[in-house]
C-alpha positions in Angstrom: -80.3 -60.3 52.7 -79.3 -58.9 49.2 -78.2 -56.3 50.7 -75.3 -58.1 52.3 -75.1 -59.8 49.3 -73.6 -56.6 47.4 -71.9 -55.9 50.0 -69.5 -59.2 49.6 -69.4 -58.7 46.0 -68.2 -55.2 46.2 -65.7 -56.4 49.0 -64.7 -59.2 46.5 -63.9 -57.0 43.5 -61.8 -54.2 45.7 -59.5 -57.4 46.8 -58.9 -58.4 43.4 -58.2 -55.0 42.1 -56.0 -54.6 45.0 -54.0 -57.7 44.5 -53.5 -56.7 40.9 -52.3 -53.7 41.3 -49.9 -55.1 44.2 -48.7 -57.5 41.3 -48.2 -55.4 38.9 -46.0 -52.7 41.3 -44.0 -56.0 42.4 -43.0 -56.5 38.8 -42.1 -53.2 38.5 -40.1 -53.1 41.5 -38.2 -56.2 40.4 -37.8 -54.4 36.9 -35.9 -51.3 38.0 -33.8 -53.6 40.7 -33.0 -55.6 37.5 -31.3 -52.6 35.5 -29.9 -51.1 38.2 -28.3 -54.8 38.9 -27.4 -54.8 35.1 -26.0 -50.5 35.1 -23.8 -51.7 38.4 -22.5 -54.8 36.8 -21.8 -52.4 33.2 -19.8 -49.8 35.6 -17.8 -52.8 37.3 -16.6 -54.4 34.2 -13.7 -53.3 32.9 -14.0 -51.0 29.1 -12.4 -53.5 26.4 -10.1 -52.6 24.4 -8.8 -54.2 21.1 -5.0 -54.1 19.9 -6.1 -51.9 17.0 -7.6 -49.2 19.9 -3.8 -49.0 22.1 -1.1 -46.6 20.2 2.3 -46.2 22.4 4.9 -43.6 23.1 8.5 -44.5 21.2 10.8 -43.2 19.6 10.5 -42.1 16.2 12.8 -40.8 13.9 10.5 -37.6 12.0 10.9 -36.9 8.5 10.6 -33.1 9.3 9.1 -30.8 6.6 7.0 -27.3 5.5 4.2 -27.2 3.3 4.3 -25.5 0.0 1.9 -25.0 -2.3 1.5 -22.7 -5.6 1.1 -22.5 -8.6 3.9 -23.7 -11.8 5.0 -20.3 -13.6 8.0 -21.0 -16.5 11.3 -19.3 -15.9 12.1 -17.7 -18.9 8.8 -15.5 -20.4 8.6 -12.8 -22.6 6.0 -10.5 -23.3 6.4 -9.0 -26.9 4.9 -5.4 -27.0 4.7 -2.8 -29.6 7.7 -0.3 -29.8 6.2 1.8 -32.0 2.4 3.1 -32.7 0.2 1.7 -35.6 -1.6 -0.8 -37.4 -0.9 -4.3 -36.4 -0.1 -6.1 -39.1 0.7 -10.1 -40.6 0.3 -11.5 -36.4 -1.2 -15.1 -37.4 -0.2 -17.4 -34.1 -2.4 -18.1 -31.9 -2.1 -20.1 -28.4 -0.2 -22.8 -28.0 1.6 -22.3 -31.3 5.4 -22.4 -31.0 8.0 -20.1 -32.0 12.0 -19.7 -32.1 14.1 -17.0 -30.6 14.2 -14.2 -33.0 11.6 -15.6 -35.3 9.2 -12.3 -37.0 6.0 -12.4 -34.8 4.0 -9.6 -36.1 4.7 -6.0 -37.7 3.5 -2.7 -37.1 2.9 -0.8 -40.7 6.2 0.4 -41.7 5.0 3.6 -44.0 5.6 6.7 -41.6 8.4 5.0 -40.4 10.0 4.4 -43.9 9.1 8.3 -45.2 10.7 9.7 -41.4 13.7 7.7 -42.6 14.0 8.9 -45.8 13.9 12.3 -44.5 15.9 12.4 -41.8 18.3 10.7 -44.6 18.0 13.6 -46.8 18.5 15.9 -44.1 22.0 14.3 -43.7 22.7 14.1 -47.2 21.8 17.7 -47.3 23.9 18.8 -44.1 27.0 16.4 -45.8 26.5 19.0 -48.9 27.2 22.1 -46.9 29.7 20.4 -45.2 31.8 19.8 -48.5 31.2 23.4 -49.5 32.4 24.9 -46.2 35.7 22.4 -46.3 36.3 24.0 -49.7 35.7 27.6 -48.6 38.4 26.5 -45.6 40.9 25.0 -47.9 40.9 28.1 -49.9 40.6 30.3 -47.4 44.1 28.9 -45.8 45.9 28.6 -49.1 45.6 32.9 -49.5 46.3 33.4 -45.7 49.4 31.6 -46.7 50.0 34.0 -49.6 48.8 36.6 -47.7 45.7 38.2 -49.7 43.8 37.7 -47.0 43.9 38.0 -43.2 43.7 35.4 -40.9 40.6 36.3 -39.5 38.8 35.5 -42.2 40.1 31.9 -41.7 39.2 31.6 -38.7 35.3 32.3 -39.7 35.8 29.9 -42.3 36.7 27.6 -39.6 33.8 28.0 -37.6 31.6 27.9 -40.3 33.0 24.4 -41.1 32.6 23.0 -37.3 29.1 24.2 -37.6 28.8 22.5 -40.9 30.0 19.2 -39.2 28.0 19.4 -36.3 25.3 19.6 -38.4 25.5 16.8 -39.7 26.7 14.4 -37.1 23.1 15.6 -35.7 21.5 14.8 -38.5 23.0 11.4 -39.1 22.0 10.4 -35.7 17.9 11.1 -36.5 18.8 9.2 -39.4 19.5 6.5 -37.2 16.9 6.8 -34.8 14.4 6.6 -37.8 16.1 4.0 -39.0 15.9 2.2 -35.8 11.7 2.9 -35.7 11.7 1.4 -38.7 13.8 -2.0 -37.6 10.8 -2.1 -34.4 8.0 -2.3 -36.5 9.1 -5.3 -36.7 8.4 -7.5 -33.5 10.7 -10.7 -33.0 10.4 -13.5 -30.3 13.5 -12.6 -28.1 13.0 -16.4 -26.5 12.1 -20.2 -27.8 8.7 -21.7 -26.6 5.0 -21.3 -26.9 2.4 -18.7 -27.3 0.9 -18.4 -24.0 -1.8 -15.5 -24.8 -2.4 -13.7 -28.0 -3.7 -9.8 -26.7 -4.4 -8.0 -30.2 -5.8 -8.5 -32.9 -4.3 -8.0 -36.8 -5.2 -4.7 -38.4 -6.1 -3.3 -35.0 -4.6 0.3 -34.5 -2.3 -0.4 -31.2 0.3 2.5 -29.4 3.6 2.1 -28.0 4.0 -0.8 -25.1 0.7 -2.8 -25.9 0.7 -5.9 -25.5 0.6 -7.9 -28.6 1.9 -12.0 -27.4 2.9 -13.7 -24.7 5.6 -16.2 -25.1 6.4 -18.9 -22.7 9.5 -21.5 -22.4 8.3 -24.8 -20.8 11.5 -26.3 -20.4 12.2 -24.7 -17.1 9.2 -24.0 -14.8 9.5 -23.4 -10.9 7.4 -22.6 -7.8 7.5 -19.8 -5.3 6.4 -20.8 -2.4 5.8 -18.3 0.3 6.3 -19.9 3.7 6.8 -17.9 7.5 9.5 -17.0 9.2 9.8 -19.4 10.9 9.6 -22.7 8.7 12.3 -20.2 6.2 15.0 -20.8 8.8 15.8 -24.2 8.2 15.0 -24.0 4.2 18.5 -24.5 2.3 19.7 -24.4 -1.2 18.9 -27.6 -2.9 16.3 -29.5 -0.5 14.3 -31.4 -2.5 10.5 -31.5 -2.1 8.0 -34.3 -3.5 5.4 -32.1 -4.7 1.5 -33.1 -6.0 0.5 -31.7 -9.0 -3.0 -31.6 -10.5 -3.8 -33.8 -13.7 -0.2 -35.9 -12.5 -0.9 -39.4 -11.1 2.8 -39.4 -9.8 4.2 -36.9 -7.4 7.0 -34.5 -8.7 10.3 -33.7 -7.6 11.4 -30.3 -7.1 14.7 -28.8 -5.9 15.4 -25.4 -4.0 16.9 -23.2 -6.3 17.0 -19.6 -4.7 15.9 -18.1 -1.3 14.5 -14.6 -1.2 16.9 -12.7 1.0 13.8 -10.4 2.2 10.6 -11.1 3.7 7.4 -9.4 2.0 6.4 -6.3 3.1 2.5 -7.2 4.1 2.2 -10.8 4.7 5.7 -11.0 6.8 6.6 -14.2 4.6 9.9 -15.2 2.3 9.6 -16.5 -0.8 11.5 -19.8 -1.9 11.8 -20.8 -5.4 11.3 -24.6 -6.5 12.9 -26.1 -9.5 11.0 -28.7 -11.1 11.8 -31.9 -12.8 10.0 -32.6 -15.5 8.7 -36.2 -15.3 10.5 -38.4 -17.6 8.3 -39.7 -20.5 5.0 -37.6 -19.0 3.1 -34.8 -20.5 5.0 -31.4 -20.0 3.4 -29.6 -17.3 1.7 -26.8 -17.8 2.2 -23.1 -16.2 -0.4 -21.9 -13.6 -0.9 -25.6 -12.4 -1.8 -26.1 -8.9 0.9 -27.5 -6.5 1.3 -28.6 -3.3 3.6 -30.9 -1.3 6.2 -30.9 1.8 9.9 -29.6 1.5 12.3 -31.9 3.5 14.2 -29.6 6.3 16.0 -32.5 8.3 14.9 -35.6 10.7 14.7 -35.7 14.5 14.7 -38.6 17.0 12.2 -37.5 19.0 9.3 -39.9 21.3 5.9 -39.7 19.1 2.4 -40.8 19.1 -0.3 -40.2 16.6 -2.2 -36.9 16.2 -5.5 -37.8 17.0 -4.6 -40.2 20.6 -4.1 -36.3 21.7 -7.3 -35.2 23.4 -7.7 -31.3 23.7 -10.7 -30.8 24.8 -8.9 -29.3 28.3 -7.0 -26.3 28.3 -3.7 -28.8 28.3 -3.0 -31.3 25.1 -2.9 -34.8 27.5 -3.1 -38.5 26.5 -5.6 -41.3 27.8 -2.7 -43.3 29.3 -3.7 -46.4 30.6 -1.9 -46.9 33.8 -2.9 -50.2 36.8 -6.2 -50.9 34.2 -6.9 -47.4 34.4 -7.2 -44.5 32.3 -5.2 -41.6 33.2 -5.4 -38.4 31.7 -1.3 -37.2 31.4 -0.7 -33.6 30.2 1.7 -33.1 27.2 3.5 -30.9 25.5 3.1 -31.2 21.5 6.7 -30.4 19.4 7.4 -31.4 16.0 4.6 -32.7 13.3 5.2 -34.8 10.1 3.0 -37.2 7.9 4.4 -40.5 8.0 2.4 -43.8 6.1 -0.8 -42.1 5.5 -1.0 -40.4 9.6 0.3 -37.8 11.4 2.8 -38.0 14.0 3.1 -35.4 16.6 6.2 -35.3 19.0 5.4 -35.2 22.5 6.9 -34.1 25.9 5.6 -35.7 29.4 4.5 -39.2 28.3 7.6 -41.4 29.1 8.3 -44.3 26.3 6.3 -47.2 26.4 3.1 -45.5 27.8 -0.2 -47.3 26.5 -2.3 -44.7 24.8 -5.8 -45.3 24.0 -6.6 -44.3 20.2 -8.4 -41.2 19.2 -11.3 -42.9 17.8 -12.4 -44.4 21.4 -13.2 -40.6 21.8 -12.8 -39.0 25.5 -13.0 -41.5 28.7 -13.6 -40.4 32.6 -10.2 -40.8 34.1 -10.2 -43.5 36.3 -12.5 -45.9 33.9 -11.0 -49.1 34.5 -10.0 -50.6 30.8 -9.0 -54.4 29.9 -6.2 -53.8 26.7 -5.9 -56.4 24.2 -9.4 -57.7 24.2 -10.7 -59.6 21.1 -13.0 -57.4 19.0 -15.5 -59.7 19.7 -16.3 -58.1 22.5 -16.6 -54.5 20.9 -20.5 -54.6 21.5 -19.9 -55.1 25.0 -16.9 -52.1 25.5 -19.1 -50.3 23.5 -22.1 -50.1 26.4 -19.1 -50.1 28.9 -17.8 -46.7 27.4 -21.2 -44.9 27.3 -21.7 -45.8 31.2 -18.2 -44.8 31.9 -18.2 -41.3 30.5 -19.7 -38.9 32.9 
């Protein structure tokens, strides 16, 4: 009898584990049917799209333009070197301080330039000596040829000797000069008006012919060379203005094309174009070796647009997320012009008629044939949101 009795209560406890384990697979089931009810009614619905997410193909007139960028260097700059070896002497400016055209910069020690001078001067006073003495001989000389005591031979020697006597000294009036012209460059002058830019010796410091002593700058005039390719160089021109951004100037900068290299460099292939700049009225004066960059105005085109980043390129052809019947549609273009306009770039583009609804680069890439509702509120952004991740593959 209590064997039986086991028996049921074994019997008993297998059902109810049975039934629980039937109820617990149930809920499962219905679980999985649930989101799979839920992922099917995600596909269905249509991806929303706000206003803000739709950019359109139209037509655009582009501000076309080539970047430049640099660095400010003055016009007019001098570099004042020594023309003559020695001891550097009475150089007190430093950077920064100013100087006139002309005005005495520094001096090289004049004393073995004075004593060559005075020598070389001798030297002509003494070949002027012998010329006097040999134009006497001459005269006399000619005066008894005339009277005939003596032949004329001997005036012609007389003549010679006074040639000789003249050449003499022309040559030795012309050291005279070039000692006296050594002397005049140990002087060094400031052949231009501006600033001292760099200060490269020091006074009392021995220096040779061609060091550099100061560098002298004019601020009034400064300019860019820009080096830009072949191809942007083609439709540069003679007084194009560029609006240029300069660091440590809050406002932008106008410059103007001043001269066009006429040859190409020999390594990097490009041409350099020179930039006038206008000082800003009532601002600091710019400074050489400043750091510029901007966009030179070549021209406009009407041309159909759309902005950069609605083109996707993640396929070997440039195409746009068109949305065509509620769909997207993946159209292949062909990208042209460029130009920064209001803070984005536009991008000209070929196969996209006007009027075609892009979607915005932000949405990021989309399976073509997602279906999309445009012009939803963004209300529903949580929503498009789950729509978009089921929709990309």
């Amino acid at each position: 009898m209590k064997r039986w009795i086991s028996w049921v209560v074994a019997a008993a406890v297998l059902a109810a584990l049975g039934a629980g384990v039937w109820r617990a697979m149930a809920a499962r089931q219905a679980q999985q049917a649930q989101a799979a009810s839920a992922a099917r009614a995600a596909a269905a619905a249509p991806l929303q799209l706000a206003a803000d997410e739709l950019v359109t193909v139209q037509q655009r007139t582009l501000n076309l333009g080539v970047p430049v960028s640099g660095s400010l260097r003055a016009v007019e700059t001098a570099m004042v070197k020594a023309r003559v070896g020695g001891e550097l002497q009475g150089l007190t400016l430093r950077e920064g301080d100013p100087v006139k055209a002309g005005q005495e910069i520094a001096r090289i020690d004049p004393t073995e330039a004075r004593a060559r001078l005075r020598q070389a001067q001798q030297q002509a006073d003494a070949a002027k000596s012998q010329v006097d003495i040999n134009q006497r001989q001459y005269t006399n000389n000619r005066a008894l040829v005339d009277q005939g005591f003596i032949s004329p031979t001997a005036l012609v020697t007389s003549q010679a000797s006074l040639e000789a006597a003249q050449s003499t000294y022309q040559a030795a009036v012309a050291a005279a000069d070039v000692a006296r012209k050594a002397l005049e460059d140990t002087v060094l002058r400031s052949p231009i008006s501006g600033q001292v830019a760099q200060r490269l010796a020091q006074p009392g410091e021995r220096v040779s012919v061609d060091a550099r002593i100061v560098e002298v700058v004019d601020l009034s005039r400064l300019e860019l060379e820009a080096l830009i390719t072949p191809a942007d160089s083609v439709a540069v021109r003679v007084g194009q203005t560029a609006q240029l951004s300069i660091e440590g100037v809050p406002a932008p900068v106008t410059a103007t094309v001043a001269r066009i290299s006429p040859s190409a460099q020999a390594g990097s292939r490009t041409v350099p174009v020179f930039l006038r700049i206008e000082q800003p009225a009532g601002a600091a004066a710019l400074r050489q070796g400043l750091f510029v960059q901007g966009t030179l105005a070549t021209g406009r085109a009407e041309v159909l647009a759309v902005p950069l980043d609605a083109v996707r390129t993640d396929k070997p052809t440039p195409y746009l997320q068109a949305v065509q019947d509620g769909r997207v549609a993946h159209v292949p273009v062909k990208l042209g012009l460029r130009t920064v306009a209001d803070g984005q770039t536009l991008v000209a583009v070929e196969g996209a008629p006007a009027g075609t609804q892009a979607i915005a680069g932000r949405i990021g890439p989309l399976r073509e044939g997602t279906a999309v509702a445009a012009g939803a509120a963004v209300a529903a952004r949580p929503a498009a949101s789950a729509a978009a991740s089921a929709a990309k593959p």
